[in-house]
C-alpha positions as CSV (number, residue, x, y, z in Angstrom):
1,X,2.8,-14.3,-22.9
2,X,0.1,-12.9,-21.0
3,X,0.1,-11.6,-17.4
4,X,-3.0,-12.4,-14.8
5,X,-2.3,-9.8,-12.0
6,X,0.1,-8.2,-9.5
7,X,1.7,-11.2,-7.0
8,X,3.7,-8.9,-4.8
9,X,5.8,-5.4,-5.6
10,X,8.4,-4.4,-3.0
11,X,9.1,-1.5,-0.8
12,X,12.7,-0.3,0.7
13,X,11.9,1.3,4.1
14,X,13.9,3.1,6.2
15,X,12.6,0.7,9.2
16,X,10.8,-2.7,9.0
17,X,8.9,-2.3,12.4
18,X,7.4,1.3,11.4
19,X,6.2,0.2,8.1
20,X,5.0,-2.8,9.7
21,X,3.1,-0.6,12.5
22,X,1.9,1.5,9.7
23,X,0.3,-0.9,7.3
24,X,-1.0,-2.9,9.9
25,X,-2.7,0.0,12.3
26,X,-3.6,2.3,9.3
27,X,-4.8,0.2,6.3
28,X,-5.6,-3.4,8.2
29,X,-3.4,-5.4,6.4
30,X,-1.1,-8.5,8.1
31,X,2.4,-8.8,8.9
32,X,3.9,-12.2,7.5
33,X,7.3,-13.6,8.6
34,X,9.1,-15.7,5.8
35,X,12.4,-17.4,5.2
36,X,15.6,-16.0,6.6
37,X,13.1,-13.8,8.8
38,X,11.9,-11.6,6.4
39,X,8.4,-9.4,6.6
40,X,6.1,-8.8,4.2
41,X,2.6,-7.1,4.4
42,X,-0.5,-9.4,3.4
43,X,-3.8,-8.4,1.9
44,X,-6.3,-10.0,-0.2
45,X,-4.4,-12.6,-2.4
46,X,-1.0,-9.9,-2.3
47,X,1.5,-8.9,-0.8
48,X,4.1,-6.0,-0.1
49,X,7.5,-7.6,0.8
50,X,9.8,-4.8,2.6
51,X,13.7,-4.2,2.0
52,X,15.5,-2.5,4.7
53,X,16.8,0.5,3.1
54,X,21.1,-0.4,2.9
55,X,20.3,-4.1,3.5
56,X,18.5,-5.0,0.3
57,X,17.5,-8.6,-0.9
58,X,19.2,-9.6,-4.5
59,X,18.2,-9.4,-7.0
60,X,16.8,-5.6,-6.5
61,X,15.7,-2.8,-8.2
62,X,18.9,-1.0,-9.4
63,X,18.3,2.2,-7.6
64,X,16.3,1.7,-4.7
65,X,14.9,4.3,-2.9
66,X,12.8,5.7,0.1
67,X,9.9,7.0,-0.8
68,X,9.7,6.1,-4.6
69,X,6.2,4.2,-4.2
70,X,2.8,5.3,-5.7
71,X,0.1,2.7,-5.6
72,X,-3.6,2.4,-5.2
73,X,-5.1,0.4,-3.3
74,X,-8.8,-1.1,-3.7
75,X,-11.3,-1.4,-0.5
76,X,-14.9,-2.3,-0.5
77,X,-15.1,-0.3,3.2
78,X,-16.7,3.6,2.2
79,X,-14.3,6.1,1.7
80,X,-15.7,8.1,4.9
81,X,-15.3,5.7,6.9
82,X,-11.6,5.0,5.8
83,X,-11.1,8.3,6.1
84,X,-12.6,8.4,9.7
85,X,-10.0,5.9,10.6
86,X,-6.6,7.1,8.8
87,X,-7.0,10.3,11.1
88,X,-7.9,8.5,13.9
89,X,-4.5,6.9,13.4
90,X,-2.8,10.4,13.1
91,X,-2.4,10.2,9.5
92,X,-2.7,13.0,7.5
93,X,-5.2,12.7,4.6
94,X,-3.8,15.0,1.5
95,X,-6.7,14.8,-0.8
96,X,-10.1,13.8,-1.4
97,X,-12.3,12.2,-2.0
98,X,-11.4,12.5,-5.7
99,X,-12.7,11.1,-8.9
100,X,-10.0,9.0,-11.1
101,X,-10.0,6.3,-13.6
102,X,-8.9,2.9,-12.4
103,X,-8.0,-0.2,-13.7
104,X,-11.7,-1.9,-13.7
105,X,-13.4,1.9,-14.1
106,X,-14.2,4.9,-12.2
107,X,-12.6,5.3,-8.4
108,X,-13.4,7.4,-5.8
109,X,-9.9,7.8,-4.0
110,X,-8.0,9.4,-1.1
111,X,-4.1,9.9,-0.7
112,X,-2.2,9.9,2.3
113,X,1.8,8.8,2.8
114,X,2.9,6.0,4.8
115,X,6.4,7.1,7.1
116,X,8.9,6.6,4.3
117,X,6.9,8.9,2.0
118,X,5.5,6.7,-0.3
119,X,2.0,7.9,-1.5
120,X,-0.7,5.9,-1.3
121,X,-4.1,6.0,-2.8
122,X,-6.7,4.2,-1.2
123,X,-10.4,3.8,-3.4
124,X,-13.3,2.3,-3.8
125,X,-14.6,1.4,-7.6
126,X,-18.1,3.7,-7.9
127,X,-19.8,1.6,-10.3
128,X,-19.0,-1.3,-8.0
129,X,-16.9,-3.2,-10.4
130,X,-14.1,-5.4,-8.4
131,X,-10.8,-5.7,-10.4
């Protein structure tokens, strides 16, 4: 047994429509509609499917929760510029630019929270390795 990468991971939200506002206005990515009318947010070769908070999909996590999420996210756009644009949107940037380790090397990365409080780290890989 061996896994390749990360298909999808899923978030509960307090609304759909915010988060799908949210990930679409502030980080690019694009709102999909699948069966039974469900959302999900698209980028690269993921994906983010979304669980309204009380009105879960089964099987689920066992306790699922608002705000629980802390993921990083990989852009080849510079940081300043991403930056530039999250406060444009209104979004408050917590930290950095800051040095951490990723999965493929060393990151730049800045954190900011999406409306459910979920923290998110957004980076770019300095050695320009791509993961």
């Amino acid at each position: 047994m061996r896994v390749d990468r990360i298909d999808h991971f899923v978030l509960t939200v307090r609304s759909i429509e915010t988060t799908c506002d949210f990930y679409s206005q502030v980080l690019g990515m694009e709102v999909a509609e699948f069966e039974g009318g469900r959302r999900a947010l698209e980028f690269g070769r993921q994906k983010i499917n979304l669980h309204q908070a009380g009105k879960e999909f089964e099987p689920k996590s066992e306790h699922p929760t608002l705000g629980s999420g802390d993921f990083c996210l990989i852009t080849d756009v510079p940081l300043e510029r991403v930056a530039e644009h999250i406060r444009s949107c209104g979004v408050e940037i917590l930290e950095g630019p800051v040095s951490r380790n990723g999965a493929a090397g060393r990151i730049a990365s800045i954190y900011l929270r999406d409306p459910d409080g979920n923290l998110i780290e957004v980076s770019n890989y300095v050695d320009d390795v791509r993961g």
